[in-house]
C-alpha positions in Angstrom: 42.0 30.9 -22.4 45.5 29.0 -22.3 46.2 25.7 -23.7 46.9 23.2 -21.0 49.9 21.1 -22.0 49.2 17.4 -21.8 51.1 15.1 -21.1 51.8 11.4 -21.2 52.4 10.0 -17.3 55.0 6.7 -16.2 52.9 4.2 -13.9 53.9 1.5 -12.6 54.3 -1.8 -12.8 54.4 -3.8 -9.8 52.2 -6.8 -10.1 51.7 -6.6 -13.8 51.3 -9.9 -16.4 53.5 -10.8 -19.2 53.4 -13.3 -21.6 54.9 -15.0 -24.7 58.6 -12.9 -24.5 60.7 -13.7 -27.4 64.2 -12.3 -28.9 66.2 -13.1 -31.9 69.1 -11.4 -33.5 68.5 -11.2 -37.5 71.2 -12.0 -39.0 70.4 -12.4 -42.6 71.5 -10.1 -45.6 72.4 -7.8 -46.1 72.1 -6.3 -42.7 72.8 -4.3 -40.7 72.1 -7.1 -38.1 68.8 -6.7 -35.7 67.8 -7.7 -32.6 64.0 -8.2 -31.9 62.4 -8.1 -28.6 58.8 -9.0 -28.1 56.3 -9.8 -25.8 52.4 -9.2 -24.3 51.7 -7.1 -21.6 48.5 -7.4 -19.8 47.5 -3.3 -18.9 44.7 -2.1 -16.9 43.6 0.1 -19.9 43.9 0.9 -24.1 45.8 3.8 -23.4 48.7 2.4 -21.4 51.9 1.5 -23.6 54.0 -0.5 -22.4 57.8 0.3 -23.7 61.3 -1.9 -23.4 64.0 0.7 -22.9 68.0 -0.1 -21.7 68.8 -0.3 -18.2 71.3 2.1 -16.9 73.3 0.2 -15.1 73.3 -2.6 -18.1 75.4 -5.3 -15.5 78.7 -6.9 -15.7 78.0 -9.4 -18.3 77.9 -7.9 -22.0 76.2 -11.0 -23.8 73.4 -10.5 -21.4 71.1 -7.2 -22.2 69.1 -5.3 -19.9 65.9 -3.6 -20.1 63.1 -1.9 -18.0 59.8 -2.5 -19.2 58.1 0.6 -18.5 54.3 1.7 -18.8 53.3 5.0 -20.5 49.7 5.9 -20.1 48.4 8.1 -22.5 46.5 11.3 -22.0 42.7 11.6 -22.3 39.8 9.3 -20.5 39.6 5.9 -21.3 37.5 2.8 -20.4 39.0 0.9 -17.2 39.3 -2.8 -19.5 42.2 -5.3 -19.1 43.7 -5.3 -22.4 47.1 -7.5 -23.8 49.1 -4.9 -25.5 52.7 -5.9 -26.9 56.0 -4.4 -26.0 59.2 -4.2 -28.2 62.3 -3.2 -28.2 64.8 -3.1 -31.3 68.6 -2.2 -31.8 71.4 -3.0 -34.7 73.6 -5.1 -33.2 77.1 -6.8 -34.0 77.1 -10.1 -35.0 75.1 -12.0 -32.2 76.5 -9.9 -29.7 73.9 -11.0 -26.8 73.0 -14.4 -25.7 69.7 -13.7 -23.1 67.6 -10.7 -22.2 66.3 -10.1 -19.3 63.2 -7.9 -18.7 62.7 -6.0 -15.7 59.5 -4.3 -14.0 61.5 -2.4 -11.4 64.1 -4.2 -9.5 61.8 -7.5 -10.3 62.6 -9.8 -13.1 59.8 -10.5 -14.9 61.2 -12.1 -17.9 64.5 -14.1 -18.4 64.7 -15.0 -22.2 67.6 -16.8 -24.6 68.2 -15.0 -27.4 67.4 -16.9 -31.1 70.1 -16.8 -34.4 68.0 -15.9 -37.5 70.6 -16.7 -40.2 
């Protein structure tokens, strides 16, 4: 008998609940320098992960960074229960190279967050 490959699946997020978003750049010695995203996602079950990637375009302004929150679920069964699960994204950084992020779930923005100094 074969093995069947499994593998994870991208759903998506229309409609979906966020909460508590926050970003700082660290900028404390002795680096390199860090930025932090973070926030809650509310998904439909354990194994979904929610991940922040770049978006490609990233826009015309450089102090404002882009990302796509996308949903990954995981293979296997699991129990259909609403569940807050964080997303986060982190990147070395220049000095405090960015002043907002904002956080979309396809072409919606679902977050719209000042970036923090952490010195």
């Amino acid at each position: 008998m074969a093995d069947k490959e499994v593998q994870a699946s991208v759903l998506p997020c229309s409609d979906i609940k966020s909460r508590d978003w926050y970003a700082w750049i660290d900028l404390m010695p002795p680096g390199p320098n860090h930025l932090h995203v973070v926030g809650e996602v509310y998904v439909p079950n354990p194994g979904i992960n929610p991940i922040l990637v770049p978006r490609e375009p990233q826009g015309i302004n450089p102090r404002i960074l882009l990302l796509d929150l996308l949903l990954i679920q995981s293979p296997g069964i699991w129990p259909q229960v609403f569940v807050w699960k964080q997303a986060q994204y982190n990147k070395v950084v220049e000095g405090n190279q960015y002043d907002r992020v904002t956080i979309f779930c396809g072409e919606a923005i679902i977050a719209d967050i000042e970036v923090k100094i952490v010195q």
